[in-house]
SEGUVO-798738 format. One line per 10 residues: for each residue x, y, z of C-alpha. Coordinates in nm, 4 decimals, padded with zeros to 6 digits, m for minus. Layout:
<nodes>
X,Y,Z ~ ...;
</nodes>
This chain:
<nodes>
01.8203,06.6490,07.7574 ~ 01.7357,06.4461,07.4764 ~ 01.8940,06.5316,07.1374 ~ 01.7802,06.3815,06.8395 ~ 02.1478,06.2420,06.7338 ~ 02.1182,06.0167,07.0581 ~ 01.7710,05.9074,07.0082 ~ 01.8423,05.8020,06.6370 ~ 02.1712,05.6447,06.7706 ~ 01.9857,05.4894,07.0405;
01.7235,05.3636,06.7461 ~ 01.9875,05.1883,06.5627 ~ 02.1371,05.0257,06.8536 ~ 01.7920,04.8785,06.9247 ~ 01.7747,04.7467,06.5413 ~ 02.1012,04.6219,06.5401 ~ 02.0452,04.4505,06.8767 ~ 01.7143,04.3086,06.7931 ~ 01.8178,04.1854,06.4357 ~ 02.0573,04.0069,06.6433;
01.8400,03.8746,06.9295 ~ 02.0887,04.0559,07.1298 ~ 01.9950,04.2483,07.4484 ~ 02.1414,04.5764,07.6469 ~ 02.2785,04.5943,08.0071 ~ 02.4107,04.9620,08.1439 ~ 02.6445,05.0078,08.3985 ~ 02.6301,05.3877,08.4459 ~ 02.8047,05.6293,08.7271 ~ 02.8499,05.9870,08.5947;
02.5920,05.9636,08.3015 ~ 02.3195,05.8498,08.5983 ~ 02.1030,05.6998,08.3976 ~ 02.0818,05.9157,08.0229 ~ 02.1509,05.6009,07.8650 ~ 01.8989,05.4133,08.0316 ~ 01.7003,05.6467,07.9277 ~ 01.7912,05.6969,07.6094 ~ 01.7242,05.3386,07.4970 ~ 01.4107,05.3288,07.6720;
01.2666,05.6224,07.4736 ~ 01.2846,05.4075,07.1615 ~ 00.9537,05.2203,07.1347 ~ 01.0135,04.8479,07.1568 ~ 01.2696,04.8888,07.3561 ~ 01.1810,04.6523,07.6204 ~ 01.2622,04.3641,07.3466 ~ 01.6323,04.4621,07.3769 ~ 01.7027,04.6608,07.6816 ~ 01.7714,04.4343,08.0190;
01.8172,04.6209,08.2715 ~ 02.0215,04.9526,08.4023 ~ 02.3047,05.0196,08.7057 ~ 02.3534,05.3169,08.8303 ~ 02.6550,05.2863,09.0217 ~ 02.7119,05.6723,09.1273 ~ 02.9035,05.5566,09.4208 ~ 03.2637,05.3098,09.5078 ~ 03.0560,05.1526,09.7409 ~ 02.7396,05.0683,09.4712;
03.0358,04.9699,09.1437 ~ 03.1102,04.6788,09.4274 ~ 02.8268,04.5979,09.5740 ~ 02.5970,04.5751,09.2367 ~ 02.8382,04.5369,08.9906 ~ 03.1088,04.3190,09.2130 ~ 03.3966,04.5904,09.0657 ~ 03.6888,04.5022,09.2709 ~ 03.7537,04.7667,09.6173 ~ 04.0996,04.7100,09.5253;
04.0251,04.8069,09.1848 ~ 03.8687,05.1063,09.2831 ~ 04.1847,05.1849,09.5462 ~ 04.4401,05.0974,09.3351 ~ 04.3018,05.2791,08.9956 ~ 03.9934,05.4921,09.0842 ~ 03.6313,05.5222,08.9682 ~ 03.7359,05.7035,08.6763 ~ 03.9849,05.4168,08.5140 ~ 04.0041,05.1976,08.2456;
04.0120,04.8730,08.4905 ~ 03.7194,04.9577,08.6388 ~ 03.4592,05.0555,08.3576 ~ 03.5793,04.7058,08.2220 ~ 03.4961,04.5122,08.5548 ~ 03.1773,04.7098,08.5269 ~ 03.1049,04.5837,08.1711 ~ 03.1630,04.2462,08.3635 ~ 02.9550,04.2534,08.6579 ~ 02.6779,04.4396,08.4454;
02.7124,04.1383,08.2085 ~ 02.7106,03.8735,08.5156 ~ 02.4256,04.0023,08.7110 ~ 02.1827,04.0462,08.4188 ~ 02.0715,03.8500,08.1239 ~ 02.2490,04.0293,07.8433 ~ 02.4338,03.9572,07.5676 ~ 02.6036,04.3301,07.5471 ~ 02.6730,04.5630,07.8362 ~ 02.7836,04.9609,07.8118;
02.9967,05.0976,08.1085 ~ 03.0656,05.4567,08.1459 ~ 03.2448,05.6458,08.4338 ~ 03.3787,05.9933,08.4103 ~ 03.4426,06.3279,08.6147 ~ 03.1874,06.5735,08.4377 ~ 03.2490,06.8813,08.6489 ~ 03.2359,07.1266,08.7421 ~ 03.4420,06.9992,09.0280 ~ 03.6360,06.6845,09.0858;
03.8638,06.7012,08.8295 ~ 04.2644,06.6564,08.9411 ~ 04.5449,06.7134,08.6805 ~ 04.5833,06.3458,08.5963 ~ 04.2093,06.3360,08.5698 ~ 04.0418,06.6766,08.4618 ~ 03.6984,06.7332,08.4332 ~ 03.6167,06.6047,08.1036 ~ 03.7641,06.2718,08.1861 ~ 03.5538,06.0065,08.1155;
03.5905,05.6120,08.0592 ~ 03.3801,05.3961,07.8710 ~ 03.3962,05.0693,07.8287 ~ 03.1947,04.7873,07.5553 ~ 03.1582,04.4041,07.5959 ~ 03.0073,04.1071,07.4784 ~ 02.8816,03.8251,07.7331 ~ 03.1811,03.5606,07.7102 ~ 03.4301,03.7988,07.5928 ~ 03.6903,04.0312,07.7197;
03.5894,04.4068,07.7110 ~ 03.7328,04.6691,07.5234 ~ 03.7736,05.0548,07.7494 ~ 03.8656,05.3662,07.6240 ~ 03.9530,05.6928,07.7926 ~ 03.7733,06.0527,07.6012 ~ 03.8537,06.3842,07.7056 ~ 03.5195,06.5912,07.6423 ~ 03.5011,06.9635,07.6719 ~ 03.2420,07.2131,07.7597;
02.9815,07.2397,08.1135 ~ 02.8743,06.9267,08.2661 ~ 02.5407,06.8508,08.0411 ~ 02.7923,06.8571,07.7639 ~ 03.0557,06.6286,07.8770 ~ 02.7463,06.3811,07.9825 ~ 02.5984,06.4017,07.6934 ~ 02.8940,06.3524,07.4625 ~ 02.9345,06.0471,07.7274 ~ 02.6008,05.8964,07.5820;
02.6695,05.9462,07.2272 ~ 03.0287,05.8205,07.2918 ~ 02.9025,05.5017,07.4790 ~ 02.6163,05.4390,07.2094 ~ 02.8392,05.4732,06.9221 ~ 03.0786,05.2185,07.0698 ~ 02.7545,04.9672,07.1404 ~ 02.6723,04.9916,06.7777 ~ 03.0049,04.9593,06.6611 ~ 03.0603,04.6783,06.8731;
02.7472,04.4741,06.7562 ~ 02.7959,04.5369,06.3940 ~ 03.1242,04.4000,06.4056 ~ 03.0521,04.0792,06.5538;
</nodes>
């Protein structure tokens, strides 16, 4: 569901892209999409957001994003290495200057004790730069830990073009 905090966050990530001549890449497994659709609800948007992945799937991180299988083996879907090779391949395989991964278990099953539900990685990157990850742990029912996902991810896109 759309709230207004994302859609004004999404706003100002389209201003802050465009002002730039910047554009947006996704790479998106347990948010499916919200982003994606988050920017696109801002009119304009098509001047600033390339294109979308969603990777739900191992098998769809490699194949459209090129994230490592031993990536995925060694650290899992839900890992700071692998939101970061996402942010990479989302970056190679598009025409964007700034790419958003997110990956995350958001329940109500899946969770394990190193990884409970709540767990979710995001990770921020310019085209010719390294990217930045971060592991959140967000609480409540599964709309709620995707949604705090979005704003989480959006955030860290603004933040991330205002400070270069």
């Amino acid at each position: 569901m759309m709230t207004t905090q994302i859609y004004e966050l999404a706003a100002q990530v389209g201003a802050a892209l465009k002002g730039r001549g910047f554009s947006l890449t996704s790479a998106e497994s347990c948010t499916g999409g919200w982003i994606g659709e988050a920017v696109t609800a801002v009119p304009g948007s098509s001047e600033w957001y390339e294109r979308g992945f969603i990777t739900y799937t191992n098998a769809a991180k490699h194949e459209m994003l090129g994230v490592a299988e031993d990536t995925l083996k060694k650290f899992g879907a839900v890992s700071i290495e692998t939101v970061k090779a996402m942010v990479t391949g989302a970056l190679a395989h598009s025409h964007a200057q700034v790419a958003v991964a997110v990956s995350g278990v958001a329940g109500p099953a899946g969770g394990t004790p190193a990884k409970p539900v709540g767990t979710v990685c995001i990770a921020w990157g310019l085209h010719g730069g390294e990217p930045v990850a971060e592991t959140r742990h967000f609480d409540g029912d599964r709309e709620a830990v995707r949604r705090q996902s979005v704003e989480c991810a959006l955030a860290g896109v603004l933040a991330l073009i205002e400070s270069n």
